[in-house]
N, C-alpha and C positions, 0 to 999 in steps of 0.2 A: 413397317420394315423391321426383321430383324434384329434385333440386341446384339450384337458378336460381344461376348469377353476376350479381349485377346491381350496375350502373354507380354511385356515389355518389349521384346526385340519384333514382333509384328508392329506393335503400336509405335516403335522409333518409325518401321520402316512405311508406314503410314503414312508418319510425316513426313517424310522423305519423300516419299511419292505424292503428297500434296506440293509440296515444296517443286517437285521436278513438272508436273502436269499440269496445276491451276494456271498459268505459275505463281508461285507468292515466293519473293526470299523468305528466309529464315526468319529475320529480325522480322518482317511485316507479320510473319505468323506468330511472333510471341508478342507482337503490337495488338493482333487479335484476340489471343489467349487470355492477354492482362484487362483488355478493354470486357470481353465478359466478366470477368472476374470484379473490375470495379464497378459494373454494372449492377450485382449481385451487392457488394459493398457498402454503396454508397443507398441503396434500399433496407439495409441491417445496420447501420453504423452512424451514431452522433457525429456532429460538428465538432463538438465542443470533448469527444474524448480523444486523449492522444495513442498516435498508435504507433507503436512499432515493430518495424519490419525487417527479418532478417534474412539475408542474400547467403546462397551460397557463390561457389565458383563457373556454378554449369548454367544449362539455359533456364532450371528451375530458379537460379538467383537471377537470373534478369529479366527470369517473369515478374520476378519482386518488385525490381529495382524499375522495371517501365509500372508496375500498381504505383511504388513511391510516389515518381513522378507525376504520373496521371490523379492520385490524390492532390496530392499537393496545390497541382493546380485547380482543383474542387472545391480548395477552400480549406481542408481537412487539417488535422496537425499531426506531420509529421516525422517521426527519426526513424531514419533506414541504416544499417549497420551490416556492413561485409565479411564474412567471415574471412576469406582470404584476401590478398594482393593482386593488382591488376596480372600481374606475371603470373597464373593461374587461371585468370579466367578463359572459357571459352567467349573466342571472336564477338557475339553475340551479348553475352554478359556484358563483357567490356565496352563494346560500345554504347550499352547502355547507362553504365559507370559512368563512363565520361560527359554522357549527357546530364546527369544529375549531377554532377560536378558545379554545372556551369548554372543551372537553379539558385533562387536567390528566395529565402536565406537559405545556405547549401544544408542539406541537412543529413550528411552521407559521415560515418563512422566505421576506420578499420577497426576491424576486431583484433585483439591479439593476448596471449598468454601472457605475455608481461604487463596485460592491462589489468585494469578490474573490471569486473564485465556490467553491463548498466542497469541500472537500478526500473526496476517493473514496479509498477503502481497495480493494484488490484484493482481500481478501475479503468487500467489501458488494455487495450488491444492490443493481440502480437498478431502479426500475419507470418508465419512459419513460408520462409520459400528456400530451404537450405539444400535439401537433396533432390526431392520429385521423386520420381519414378525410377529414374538413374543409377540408383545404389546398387552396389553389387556383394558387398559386403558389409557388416556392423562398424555402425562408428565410433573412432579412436580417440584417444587422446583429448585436445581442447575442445573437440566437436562435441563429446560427449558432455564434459561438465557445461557447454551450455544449452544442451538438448535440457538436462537436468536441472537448470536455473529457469529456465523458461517453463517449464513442470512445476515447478516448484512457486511459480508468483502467484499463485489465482488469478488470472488474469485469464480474459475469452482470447483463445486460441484460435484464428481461423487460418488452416493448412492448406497450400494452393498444391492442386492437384492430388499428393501424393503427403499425409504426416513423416516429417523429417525420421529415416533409418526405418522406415514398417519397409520389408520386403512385399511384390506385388505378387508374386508368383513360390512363395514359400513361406512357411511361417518365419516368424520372428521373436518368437515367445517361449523360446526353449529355455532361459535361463530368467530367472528373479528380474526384475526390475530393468528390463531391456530398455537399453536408450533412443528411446521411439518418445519422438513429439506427442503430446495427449491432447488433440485437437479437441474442441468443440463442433467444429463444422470443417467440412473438410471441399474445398471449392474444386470439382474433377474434372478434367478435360474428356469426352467422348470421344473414345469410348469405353464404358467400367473397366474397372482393375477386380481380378479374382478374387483378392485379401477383402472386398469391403464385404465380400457375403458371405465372413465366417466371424461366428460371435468371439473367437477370442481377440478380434482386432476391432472389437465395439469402442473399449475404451480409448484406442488410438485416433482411430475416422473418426467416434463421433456421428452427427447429423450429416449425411455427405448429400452433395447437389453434383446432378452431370451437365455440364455447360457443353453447347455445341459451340465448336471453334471451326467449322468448315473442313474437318478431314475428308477427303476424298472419299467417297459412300461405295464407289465402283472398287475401289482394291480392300474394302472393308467384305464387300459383299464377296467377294474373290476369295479373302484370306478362310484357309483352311483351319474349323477351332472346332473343338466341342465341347464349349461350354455357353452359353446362351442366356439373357434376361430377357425374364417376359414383358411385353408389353403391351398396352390396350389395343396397337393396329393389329399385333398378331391374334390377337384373342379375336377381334372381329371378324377377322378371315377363317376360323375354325367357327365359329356360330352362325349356324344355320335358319334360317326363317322358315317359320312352319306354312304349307302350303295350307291355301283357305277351305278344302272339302279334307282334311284332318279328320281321321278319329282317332280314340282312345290305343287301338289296336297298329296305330301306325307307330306307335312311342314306345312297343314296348312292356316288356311284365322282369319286373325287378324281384329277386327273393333277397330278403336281408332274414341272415341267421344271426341273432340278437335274443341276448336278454337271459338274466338266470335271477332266482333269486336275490331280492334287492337291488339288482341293478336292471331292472325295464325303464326307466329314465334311458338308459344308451339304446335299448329298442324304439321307443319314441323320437327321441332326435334324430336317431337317422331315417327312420320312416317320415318324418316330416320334414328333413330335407329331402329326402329320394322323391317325395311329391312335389317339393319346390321345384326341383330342378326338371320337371319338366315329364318325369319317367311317367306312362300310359297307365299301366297299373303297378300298384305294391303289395307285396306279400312278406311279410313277416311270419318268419318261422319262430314260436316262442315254447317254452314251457305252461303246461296249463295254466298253473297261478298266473301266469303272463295275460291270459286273454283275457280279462273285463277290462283290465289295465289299459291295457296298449285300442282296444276296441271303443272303450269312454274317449281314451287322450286324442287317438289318431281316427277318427269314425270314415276316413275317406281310404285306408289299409285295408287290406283284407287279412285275412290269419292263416295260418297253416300250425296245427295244435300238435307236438313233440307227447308220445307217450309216458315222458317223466312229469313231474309236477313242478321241481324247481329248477330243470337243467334242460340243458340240448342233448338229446342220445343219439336220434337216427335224424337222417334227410329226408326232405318230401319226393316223390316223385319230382326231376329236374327239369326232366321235356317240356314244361310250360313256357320256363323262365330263356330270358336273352341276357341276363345280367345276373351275377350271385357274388355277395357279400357276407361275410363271415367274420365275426370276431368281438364286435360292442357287446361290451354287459355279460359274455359267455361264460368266465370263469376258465380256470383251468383241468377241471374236475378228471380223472381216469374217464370215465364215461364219455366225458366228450372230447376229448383226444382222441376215443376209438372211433366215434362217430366223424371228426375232422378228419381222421385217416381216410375213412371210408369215401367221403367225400371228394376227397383229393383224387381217389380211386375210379371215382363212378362218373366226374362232370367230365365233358366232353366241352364245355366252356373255361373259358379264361377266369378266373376266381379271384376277388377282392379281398384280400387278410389283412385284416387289424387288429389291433392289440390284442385281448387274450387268445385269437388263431395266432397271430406270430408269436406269444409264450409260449404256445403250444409246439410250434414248428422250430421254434427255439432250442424246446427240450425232445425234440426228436428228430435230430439235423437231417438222419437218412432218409425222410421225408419228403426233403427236399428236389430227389432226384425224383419224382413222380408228381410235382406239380404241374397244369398243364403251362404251353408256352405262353408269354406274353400275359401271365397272372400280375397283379398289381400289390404289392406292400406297402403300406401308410404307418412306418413306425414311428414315434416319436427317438428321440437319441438313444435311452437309455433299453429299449425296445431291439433297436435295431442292434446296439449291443452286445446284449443277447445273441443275437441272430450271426451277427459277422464278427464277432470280438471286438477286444479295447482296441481304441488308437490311439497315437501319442499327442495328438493333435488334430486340430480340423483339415488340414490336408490333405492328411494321413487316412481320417477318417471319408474323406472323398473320394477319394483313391479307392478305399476300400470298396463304399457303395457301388461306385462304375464297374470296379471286378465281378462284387455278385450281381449286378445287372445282368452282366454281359455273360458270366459263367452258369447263370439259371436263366437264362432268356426273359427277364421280367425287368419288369419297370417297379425302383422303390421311390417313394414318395416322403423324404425322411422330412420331419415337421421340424418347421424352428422358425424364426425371424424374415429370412430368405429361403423356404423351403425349397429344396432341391429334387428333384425329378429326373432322376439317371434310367436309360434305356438301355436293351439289348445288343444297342451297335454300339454304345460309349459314348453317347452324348450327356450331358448334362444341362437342365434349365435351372435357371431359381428365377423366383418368383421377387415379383418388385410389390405387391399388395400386403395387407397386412399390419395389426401393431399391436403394444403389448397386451392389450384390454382381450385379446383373444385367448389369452394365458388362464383359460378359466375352463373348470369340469363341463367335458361333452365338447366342448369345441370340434374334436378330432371322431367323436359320432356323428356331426356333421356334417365332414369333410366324407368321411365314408357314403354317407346317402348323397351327395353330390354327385360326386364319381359315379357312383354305381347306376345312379338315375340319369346320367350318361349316355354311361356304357347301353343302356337298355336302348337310349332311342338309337343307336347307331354310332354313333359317337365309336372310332378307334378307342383302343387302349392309351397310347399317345395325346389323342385329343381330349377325350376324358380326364385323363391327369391333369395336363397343361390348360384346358380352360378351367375344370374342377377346382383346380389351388387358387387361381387367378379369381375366380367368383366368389370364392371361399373368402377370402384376404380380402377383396373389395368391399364384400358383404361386410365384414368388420370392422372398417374403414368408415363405413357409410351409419354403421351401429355408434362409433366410436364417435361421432361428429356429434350424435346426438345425444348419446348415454355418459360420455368418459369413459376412459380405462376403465376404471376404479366398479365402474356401476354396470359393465357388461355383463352378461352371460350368455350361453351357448345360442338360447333359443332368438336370441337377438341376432343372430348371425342368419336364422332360419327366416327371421321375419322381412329381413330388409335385402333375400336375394332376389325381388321380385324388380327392387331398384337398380340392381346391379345387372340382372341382361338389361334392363329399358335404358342404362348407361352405354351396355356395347353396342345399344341401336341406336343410341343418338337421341334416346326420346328423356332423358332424365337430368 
């Protein structure tokens, strides 16, 4: 099923419609909410450490104040602490208030500016339940100094739903030292919030979990969004089973234009993923010096031999291929800018640009208008950059992706954490696979023969991208379990995509 990211006032009205059709009051769904939440809890959290929990006014503090309780009664050690007075709270809050009132020993503390505010131990827990999702503006006054006190204790932070003051639907990072909770783990109600898939709100989320609370699936599946998380059921529904009297010529003939001088390594790796993933035959278009190279490394590629020695000049004849990639290892040389022009000129297919092609198209914007429709771009940020200008923010900078999407009819693939996958109509995916140990040279050569070895067997542009990034990210995942971070590299991403479709079929 699915992933919708939807905007805060869809997800109020979510609940709303859970609330009106299962039916569940209010309170029994934040009875719900809290009981995942100490489920999650009480699997990551000692007996024996004390934790405290802080309430706001809304129904994110009496998600708190029912975890309080429902601790408590687990055995746990706990102080809960309300930022406001019953005379503030919503109905909900408050009746939850008044239940841990009546808990024995009570363990409930107003907050107030003429108090001092309580003393954090470095080895307690806070559980952050001040604002949620809620916030419509930055917080003021006493809210702030003790967002900033709880920041400030080392103590593990776990933020229920939403880290207190992060906006869900806009940045929150325009000025120095914004008073946003610094979660460690961040406990999220289903279904995601926008903010947790851009790296400047890493340091706020933190590690985040999506807990299913029972929101209504039918006005999720309803609600009108374009932004999307992937996940394994969708990946399964785009991957295809190969029928048993198969040949080579049913998958497809991939051209990957790769490699100059010193960099046939990025020729290699994507040749060795565009055969992982499946593509019928490979053809690597390289510079002379290229061929013993790539022909020792990859002996299962074929070649197609560039009349330069160190560079890309001209194209092969095209008519062969059902898939064409361009960019790993190319350089940016005059020469092959003319020959990328020409390119762009000649293919009557959709065309895969990666990094030194997007330098190139970078530094020749009016280029643009002559790529064919439905072309694919895999830039990494600083790439992309280039391409579409600074932004002032990851928002901003999303914003911008969807516009060229939709303004050049192509799908970009911008790389990062949550890689994101913006289309011609303005949708938006990001990818939920993936982790740091992928931060390592050729990754993104890779990711190129993925795709592109796709694309060949049939595979939409579309389905190329969105299962591409998802096998890409699993594959690292699955490298990552065995290697570490630390001890990754590219080709480990190439070696363990063979576990990752026998994942989406169930066999691994």
């Amino acid at each position: 099923m699915t992933m919708k990211i939807l905007p805060v006032s869809l997800i109020r009205d979510a609940d709303a419609y859970t609330i009106g059709h299962e039916p569940i009051s209010e309170i029994d769904l934040m009875e719900r909410a809290a009981s995942a939440c100490v489920q999650w809890l009480e699997k990551h959290l000692d007996k024996g450490q004390k934790i405290l929990i802080f309430s706001g006014s809304g129904n994110n503090g009496g998600d708190g104040l029912v975890i309080a309780r429902m601790l408590l009664l687990s055995g746990f050690r706990i102080e809960a602490f309300v930022l406001h007075g019953p005379e503030k709270m919503t109905p909900s809050c408050l009746a939850n208030y008044e239940r841990l009132l009546t808990m024995q020993p009570m363990p409930l503390h107003l907050l107030s500016p003429s108090l001092e505010l309580p003393a954090i131990g470095k080895t307690d827990i806070i559980i952050d339940a001040l604002f949620g999702s809620g916030l419509t503006r930055p917080p003021d006054g006493f809210s702030v100094d003790l967002i900033r006190h709880i920041n400030s204790s080392g103590a593990r932070i776990v933020a229920i739903d939403v880290p207190s003051g992060l906006f869900c639907d806009a940045t929150s990072v325009e000025r120095n030292n914004p008073p946003v909770i610094r979660a460690d783990y961040t406990l999220t109600f289903s279904p995601p919030k926008l903010a947790f898939f851009f790296p400047e709100n890493d340091a706020f989320v933190g590690e985040w979990q999506l807990l299913d609370i029972g929101i209504m699936q039918d006005f999720i599946e309803a609600a009108a969004v374009n932004n999307i998380m992937l996940d394994q059921p969708d990946m399964k529904y785009i991957l295809r089973k190969r029928n048993k009297f198969s040949h080579k010529g049913n998958f497809g003939h991939t051209l990957l234009i790769c490699g100059s001088l010193g960099k046939m390594g990025a020729a290699i790796l994507s040749a060795r993923a565009c055969l992982r993933s499946g593509s019928g035959l490979v053809t690597v278009h390289l510079p002379k010096s290229g061929v013993p190279i790539v022909q020792t490394a990859v002996p299962e590629a074929m070649v197609s031999i560039d009349q330069d020695e160190h560079l890309f000049t001209a194209s092969p004849d095209l008519s062969a291929y059902s898939a064409i990639a361009i960019g790993p290892g190319i350089g940016t040389s005059q020469k092959t800018a003319a020959a990328l022009k020409i390119l762009i000129q000649n293919s009557s297919l959709p065309i895969l640009f990666d990094a030194d092609a997007i330098n190139l198209l970078s530094e020749n914007k009016t280029w643009l208008g002559f790529i064919p429709r439905g072309s694919i771009f895999t830039p990494h940020p600083k790439e992309f950059e280039r391409l579409a200008g600074k932004s002032s923010n990851n928002f901003d900078r999303n914003r911008m992706q969807l516009d060229f999407s939709v303004k050049h009819q192509c799908y970009i693939v911008l790389k990062g954490a949550h890689t994101a996958i913006t289309t011609p109509d303005g949708r938006c995916y990001f990818n939920s696979t993936g982790n740091p140990g992928m931060a390592t040279g050729g990754s993104g050569d890779v990711l190129t023969g993925i795709i592109a070895g796709l694309q060949a067997q049939g595979y939409s542009a579309l389905e190329s991208c969105l299962l591409g990034v998802y096998l890409h990210g699993l594959s690292g995942d699955i490298a990552a379990s065995e290697e570490g971070y630390e001890a990754m590299i590219a080709n480990d991403i190439i070696l363990n995509l063979g576990k990752s479709f026998q994942t989406l079929y169930g066999k691994f």
